[in-house]
N, C-alpha and C positions, 0 to 999 in steps of 0.2 A: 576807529570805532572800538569800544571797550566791551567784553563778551556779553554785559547786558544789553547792546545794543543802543546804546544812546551815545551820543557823540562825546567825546572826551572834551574837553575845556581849559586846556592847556595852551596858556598863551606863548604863545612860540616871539613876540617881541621880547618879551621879559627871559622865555628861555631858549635862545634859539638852540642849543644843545639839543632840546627834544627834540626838534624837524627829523634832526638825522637820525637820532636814536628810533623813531617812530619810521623813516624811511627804510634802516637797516632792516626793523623786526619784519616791516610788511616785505620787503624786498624776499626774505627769508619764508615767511607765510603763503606767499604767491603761488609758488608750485604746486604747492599741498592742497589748497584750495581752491583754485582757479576761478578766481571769484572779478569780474567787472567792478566790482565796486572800489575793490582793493588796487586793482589794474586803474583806476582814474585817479585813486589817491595816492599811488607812488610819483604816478606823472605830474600830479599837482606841489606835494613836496619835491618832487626834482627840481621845477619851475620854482618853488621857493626859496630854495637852497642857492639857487642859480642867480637869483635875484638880489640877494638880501648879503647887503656889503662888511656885515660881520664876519662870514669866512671868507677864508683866504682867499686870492685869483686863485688858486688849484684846485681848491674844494668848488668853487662857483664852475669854474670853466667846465669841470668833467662830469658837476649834475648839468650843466645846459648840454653836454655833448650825448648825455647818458640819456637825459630826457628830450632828444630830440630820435635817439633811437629805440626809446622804450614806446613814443607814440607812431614813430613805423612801425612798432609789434603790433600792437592795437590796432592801426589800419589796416595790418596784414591778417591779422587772426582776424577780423570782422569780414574781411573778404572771405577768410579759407568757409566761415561759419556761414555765411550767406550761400556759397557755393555749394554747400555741404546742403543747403535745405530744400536748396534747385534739386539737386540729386535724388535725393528724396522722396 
């Protein structure tokens, strides 16, 4: 998402380079802003990257292995955040 808020338009067939570029910055950004939105769309470009038979097996194997553990966070944070609102 570009800071104006509108979705970027960046065709990742034509350039798959950007996936990663785009997954690196949000990978990067995540901490800092702890934002859900950001958190589905690193999972959905890991899933792309994972997919998508222009990189290498290394690069493919370790976004499927990375985005198979980045959506355990995601169901783990969603639990700790529901448990947190019981408490509450």
């Amino acid at each position: 998402m570009s800071q104006s808020g509108r979705e970027d338009t960046i065709d990742y067939s034509q350039h798959p380079e950007y996936a990663i570029a785009a997954l690196l910055k949000m990978l990067v950004r995540y901490p800092m802003v702890d934002c859900d939105a950001i958190a589905g769309s690193i999972a959905m470009h890991l899933q792309y990257v994972a997919g998508d038979d222009r990189y290498p097996p290394v690069v493919r194997q370790v976004a499927a292995q990375s985005g198979n553990e980045w959506e355990a966070m995601m169901v783990m944070r969603a639990a700790i955040e529901k448990q947190r609102k019981l408490i509450n």
